[in-house]
N, C-alpha and C positions, 0 to 999 in steps of 0.2 A: 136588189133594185128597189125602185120605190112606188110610190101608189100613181105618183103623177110623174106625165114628163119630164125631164131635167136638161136643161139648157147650160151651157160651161161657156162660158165668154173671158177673156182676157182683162186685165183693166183697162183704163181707157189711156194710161200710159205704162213703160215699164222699161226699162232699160234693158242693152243687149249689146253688150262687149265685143258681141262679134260682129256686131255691123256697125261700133263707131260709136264717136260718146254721143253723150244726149237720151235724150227721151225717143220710144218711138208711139204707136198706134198700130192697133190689127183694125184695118179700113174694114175688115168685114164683121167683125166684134161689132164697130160701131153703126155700120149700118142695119147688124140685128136688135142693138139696142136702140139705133132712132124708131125700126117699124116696132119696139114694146113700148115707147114713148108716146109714139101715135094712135097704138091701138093697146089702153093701156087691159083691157077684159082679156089680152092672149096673156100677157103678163100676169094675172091674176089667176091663171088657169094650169102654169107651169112652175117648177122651181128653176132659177137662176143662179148660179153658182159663179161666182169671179173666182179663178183659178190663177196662180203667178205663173209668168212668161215661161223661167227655165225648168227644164224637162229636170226627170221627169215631173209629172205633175198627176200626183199620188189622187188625187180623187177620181181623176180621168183613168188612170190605170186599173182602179181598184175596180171598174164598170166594164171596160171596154180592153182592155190589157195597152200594151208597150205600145202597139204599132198604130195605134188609132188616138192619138193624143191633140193631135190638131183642132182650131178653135177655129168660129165657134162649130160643137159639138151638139146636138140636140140627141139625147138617150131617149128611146120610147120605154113608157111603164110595161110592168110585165104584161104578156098576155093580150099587151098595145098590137094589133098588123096595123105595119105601115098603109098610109092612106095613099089614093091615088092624087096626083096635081088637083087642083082646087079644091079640095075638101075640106068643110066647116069643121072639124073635130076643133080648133083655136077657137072657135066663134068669134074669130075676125068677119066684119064682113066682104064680102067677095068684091070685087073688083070693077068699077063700071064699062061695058063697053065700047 
């Protein structure tokens, strides 16, 4: 594992034979990379990893094994407990009421 969190997002296009020619998007790839565009201090606090569409996808396995490959993925560092909802660990800041 690693010292910091690691984040696995898809690209922001990628083809997929099985659902038909063209290009597609992971809608939710992209909406974790618009909140590191906006808030760019969480992005500087994590690694990011672009991983290709078809499985398997050898980085994601080599962390979390076969069954958990879905993107995007965020791996905590060793010895990370997971945080409760709204917790500053990103030093994003929190959200206005």
């Amino acid at each position: 594992m690693s010292a910091r969190d690691r984040l696995f997002l898809l690209p922001p296009a990628f083809e997929d034979a099985a659902a038909g020619p063209g290009l597609f998007h992971c809608p939710y790839c992209a909406r974790v990379t618009g909140v590191l565009a906006y808030a760019p201090q969480v992005r500087e606090r994590i690694d990011v990893q672009i991983v290709d569409f078809p499985r398997p996808r050898a980085p994601v396995v080599a962390l979390v094994g076969a069954d958990h490959q879905s993107c995007p993925l965020l791996v905590l560092a060793d010895g990370t407990d997971p945080l409760p909802p709204g917790a500053q660990r990103s030093g994003a800041p929190r959200p206005h009421p």
